[in-house]
N, C-alpha and C positions, 0 to 999 in steps of 0.2 A: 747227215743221213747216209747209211750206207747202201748203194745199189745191189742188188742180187744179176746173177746173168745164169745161175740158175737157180734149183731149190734146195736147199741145203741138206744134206744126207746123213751131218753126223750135225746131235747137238749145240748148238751154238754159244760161246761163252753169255753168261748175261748175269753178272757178278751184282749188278744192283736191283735187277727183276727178281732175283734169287734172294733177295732182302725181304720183298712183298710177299705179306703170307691175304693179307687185304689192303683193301684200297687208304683207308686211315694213314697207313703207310705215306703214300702221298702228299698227306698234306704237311707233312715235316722235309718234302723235297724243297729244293731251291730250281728255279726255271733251268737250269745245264745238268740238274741231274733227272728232273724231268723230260727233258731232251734224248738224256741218254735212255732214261724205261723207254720210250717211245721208240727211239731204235731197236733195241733187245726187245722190246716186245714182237715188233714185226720180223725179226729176223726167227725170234723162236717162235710164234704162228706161220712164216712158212715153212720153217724144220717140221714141222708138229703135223699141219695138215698133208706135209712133204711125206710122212712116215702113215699117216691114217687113211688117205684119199679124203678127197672131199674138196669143197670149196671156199676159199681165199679171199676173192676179189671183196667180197663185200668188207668181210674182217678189216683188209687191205685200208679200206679205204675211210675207216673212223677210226683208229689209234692212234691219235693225237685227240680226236673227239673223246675217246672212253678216257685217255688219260684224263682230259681235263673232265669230264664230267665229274669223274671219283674222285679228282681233286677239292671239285669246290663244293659239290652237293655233300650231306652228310646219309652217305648210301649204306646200310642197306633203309635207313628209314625213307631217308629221300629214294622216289623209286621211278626206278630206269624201265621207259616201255622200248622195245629196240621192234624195229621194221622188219626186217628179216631174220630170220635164226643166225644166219650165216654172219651177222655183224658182231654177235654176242658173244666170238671167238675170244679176242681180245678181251673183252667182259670176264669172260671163265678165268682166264690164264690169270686176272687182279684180282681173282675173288677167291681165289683159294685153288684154282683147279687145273693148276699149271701142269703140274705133273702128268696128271690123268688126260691131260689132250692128246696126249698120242693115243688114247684107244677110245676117244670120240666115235662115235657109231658102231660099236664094236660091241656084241653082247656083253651083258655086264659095263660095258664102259659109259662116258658122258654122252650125255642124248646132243644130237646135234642142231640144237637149238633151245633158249630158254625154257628152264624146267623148273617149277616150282618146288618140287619134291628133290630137285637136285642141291637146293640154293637160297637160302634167304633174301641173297641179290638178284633172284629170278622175281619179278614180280607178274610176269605171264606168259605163259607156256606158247608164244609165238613160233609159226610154222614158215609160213612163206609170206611173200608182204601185204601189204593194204589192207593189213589188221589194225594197226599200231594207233591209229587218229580216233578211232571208235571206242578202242579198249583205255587209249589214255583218257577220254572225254567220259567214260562210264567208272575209271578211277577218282576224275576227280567230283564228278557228280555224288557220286558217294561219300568221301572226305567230308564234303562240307554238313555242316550243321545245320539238320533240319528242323525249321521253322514248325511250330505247333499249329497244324490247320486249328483254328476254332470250332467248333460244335455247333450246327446251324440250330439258332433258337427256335424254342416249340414254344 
């Protein structure tokens, strides 16, 4: 992994994140080239949030998480509830919206946090956190197959 000592100002090579146009991509990786999306991904979300403002930390701190979730889940059907908006960075950049992160919050640009309307991969338009346990427990309560109340006899 490579260390930053600051944020990077000009785009950063990322020769096999630039292979992912989605996450499916991934599962044809091998664990060292996985290794390497996971570095290029974090160096080009701080380039990225480096060029937009905004906020990192959280991003920061699940890409190896997003990696591996889009690795093994088969997403967009398998679906991803994310806690804060701010983690969903790293989400965008494997789902198609790599390019378009430098004008994250920007009119006309990506919304800065899961967007339905943005994303097949967005399954809910989460803001800031301690959404995430309620909306993934009202996702799966709905999934499941409802049982036929019976008709009380007359």
């Amino acid at each position: 992994m490579k260390l930053f000592d600051e944020i990077p100002t000009q785009r950063p090579l990322t020769p096999l994140l630039d292979t992912l146009d989605a996450p499916a991509g991934l599962r044809r990786m091998t664990l060292a080239q996985l290794r390497q999306v996971a570095d290029e991904l974090r160096a080009y979300l701080l380039y990225s949030v480096g060029v937009s403002g905004g906020h990192f930390g959280a991003g920061l701190g699940v890409v190896e998480l997003t990696v591996a979730l889009h690795r093994a889940l088969q997403t967009p059907h398998d679906r991803l509830v994310w806690d804060v908006g701010h983690q969903a960075y790293p989400h965008k950049i494997l789902t198609g919206r790599r390019d378009a992160l430098t004008g994250i919050r920007q009119y006309g640009g990506l919304a800065a946090f899961p967007r339905r309307e943005e994303s097949p991969y967005d399954t809910f338009g989460v803001g800031h956190s301690s959404t995430s346990i309620s909306a993934a427990l009202g996702m799966a309560l709905s999934a499941r197959p409802r049982a036929r109340s019976a008709a009380p006899a007359r």
